[in-house]
C-alpha positions in Angstrom: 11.8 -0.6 -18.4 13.6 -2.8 -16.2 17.8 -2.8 -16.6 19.4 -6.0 -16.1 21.2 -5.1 -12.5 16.9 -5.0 -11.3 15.8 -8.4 -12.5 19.4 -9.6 -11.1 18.5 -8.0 -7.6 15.2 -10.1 -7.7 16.1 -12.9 -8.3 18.5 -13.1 -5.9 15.8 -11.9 -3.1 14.4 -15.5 -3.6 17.2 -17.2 -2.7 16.9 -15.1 1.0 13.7 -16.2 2.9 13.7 -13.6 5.1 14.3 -11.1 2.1 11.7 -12.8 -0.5 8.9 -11.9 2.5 10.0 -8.8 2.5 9.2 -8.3 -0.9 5.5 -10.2 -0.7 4.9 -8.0 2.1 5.9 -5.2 0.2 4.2 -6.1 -3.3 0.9 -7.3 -1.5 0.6 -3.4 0.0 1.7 -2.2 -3.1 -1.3 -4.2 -4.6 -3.9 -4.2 -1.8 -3.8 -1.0 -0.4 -0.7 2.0 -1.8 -2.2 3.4 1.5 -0.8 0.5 3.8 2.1 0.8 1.1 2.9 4.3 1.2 2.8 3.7 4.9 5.4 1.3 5.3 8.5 3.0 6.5 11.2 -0.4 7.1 11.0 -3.9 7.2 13.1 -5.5 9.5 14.3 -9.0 9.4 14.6 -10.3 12.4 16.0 -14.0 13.5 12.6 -16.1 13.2 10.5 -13.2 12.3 10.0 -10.4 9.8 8.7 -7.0 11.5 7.3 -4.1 9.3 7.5 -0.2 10.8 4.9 1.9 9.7 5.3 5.6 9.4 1.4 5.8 11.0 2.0 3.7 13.7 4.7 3.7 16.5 4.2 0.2 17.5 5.9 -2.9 15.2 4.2 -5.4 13.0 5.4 -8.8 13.6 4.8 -10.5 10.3 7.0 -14.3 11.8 8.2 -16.5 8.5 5.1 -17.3 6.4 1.5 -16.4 5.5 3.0 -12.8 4.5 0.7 -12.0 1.6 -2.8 -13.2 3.9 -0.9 -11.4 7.0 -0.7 -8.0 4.8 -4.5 -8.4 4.5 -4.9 -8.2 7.5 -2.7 -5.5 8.5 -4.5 -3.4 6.0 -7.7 -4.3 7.9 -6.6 -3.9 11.4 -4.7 -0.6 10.4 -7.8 0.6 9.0 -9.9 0.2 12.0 -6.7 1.3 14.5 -7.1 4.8 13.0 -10.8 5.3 12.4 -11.4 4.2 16.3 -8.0 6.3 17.0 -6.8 3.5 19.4 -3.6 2.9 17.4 -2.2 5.7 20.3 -2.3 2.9 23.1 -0.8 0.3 21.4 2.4 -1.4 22.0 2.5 -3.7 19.1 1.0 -5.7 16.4 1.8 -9.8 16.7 0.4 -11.7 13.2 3.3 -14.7 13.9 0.5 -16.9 14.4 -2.2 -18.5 12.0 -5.1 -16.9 12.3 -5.0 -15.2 15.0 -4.0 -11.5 15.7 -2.6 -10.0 19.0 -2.5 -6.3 19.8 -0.4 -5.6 22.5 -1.9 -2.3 24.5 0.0 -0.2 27.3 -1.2 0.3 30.6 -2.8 3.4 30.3 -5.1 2.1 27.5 -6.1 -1.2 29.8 -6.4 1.7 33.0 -8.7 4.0 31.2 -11.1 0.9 30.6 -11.5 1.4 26.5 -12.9 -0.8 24.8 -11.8 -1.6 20.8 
């Protein structure tokens, strides 16, 4: 049951942009995959941009200001398919600021060894 101080702490989280995406990021995992969900380790929110850590993954998530709950889709997809094909080592960071589209940012020695995704 929820106490009064919970709903009031909700509420208020809509009245913060950065901090309402936060919470759809959150709720969408929680929904979508408790995998992805368990995984998520902080959320920071940053000037124009909201930017998830994952406990998995050494590399941010840049979520940017909207789209949150079809970006968390995706994440869940991409995340998937980082750790079966075990590439998730090489990477640098995830970039879902812009509509559909998805950037994974690789270091050097992935792009030097010639992999392929």
């Amino acid at each position: 049951k929820m106490k009064n101080d919970e709903i009031m702490v909700f509420s208020n989280a809509s009245k913060s942009e950065k901090l309402y995406s936060a919470l759809k990021i959150i709720s969408t995992a929680e929904i979508y995959d408790p995998l992805l969900h368990k995984s998520i380790s902080e959320i920071n929110l940053l000037e124009n941009a909201v930017s998830v850590q994952l406990i998995d993954l050494s590399s941010p998530v840049y979520f940017g200001s909207e789209d949150e709950i079809e970006k968390t889709v995706y994440l869940s997809k991409i995340f998937k398919h980082m750790k079966l094909n075990k590439f998730d080592e090489y990477l640098e960071y995830v970039d879902l600021r812009f509509n559909e589209l998805v950037y994974l940012g690789f270091d050097d020695q992935f792009t030097n060894d010639g992999k392929n995704i």
